[in-house]
C-alpha positions as CSV (number, residue, x, y, z in Angstrom):
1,X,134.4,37.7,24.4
2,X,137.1,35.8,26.2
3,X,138.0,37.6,29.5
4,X,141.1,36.8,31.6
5,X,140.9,38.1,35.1
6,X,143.5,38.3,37.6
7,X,142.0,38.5,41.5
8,X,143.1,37.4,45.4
9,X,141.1,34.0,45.0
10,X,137.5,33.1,43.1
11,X,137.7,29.9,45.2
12,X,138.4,31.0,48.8
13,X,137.3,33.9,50.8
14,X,139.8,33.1,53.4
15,X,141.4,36.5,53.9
16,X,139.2,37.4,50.9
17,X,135.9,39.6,51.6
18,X,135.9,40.1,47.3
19,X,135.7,36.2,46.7
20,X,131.9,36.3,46.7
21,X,131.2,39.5,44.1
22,X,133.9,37.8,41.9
23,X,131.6,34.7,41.5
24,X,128.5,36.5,41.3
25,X,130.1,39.0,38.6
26,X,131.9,36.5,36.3
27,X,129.1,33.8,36.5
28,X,127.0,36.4,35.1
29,X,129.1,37.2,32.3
30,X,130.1,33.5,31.4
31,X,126.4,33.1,31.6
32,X,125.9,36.0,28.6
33,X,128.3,33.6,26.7
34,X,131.9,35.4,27.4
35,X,134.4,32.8,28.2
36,X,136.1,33.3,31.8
37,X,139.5,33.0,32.7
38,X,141.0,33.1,36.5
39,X,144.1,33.3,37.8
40,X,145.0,33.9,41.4
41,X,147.9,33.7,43.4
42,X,148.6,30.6,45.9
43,X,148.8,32.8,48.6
44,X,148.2,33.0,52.5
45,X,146.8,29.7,52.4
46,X,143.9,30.1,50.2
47,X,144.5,27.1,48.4
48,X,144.2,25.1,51.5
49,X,140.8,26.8,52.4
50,X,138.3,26.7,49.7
51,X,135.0,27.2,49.7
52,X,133.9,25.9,46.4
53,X,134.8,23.8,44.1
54,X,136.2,25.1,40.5
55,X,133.1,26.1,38.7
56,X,132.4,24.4,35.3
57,X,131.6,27.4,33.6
58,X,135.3,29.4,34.1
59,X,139.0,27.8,33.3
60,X,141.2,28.6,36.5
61,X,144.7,28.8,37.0
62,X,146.7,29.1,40.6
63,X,150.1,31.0,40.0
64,X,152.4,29.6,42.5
65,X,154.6,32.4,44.6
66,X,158.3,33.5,43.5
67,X,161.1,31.9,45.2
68,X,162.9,34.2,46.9
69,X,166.8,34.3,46.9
């Protein structure tokens, strides 16, 4: 099953207390064969404090913020 998942950040848990049960949940279901897609938002400075690298076993995207007019 391919699963696409939208969450705060799977790759920093600055400002993000889920960070952790989103790896330990989705590695487990890539690991039963589904087929993981993240996105998060480049927000509050996540990007600039991660605390993993992008796992092999997902495909992860980081949707930049809206301008603002």
């Amino acid at each position: 099953m391919k699963i696409a998942f939208y969450g705060s950040s799977l790759l920093s848990s600055y400002w993000n207390g889920a960070a952790t049960y989103y790896r330990g949940i989705l590695e487990q279901l890539a690991r039963h064969g589904h087929r993981i897609a993240f996105y998060e938002p480049d927000a509050f400075d996540r990007q600039q404090h991660r605390d993993i690298d992008p796992p092999d076993w997902r495909a992860w995207w980081s949707i930049p913020p809206r301008q603002t007019r």
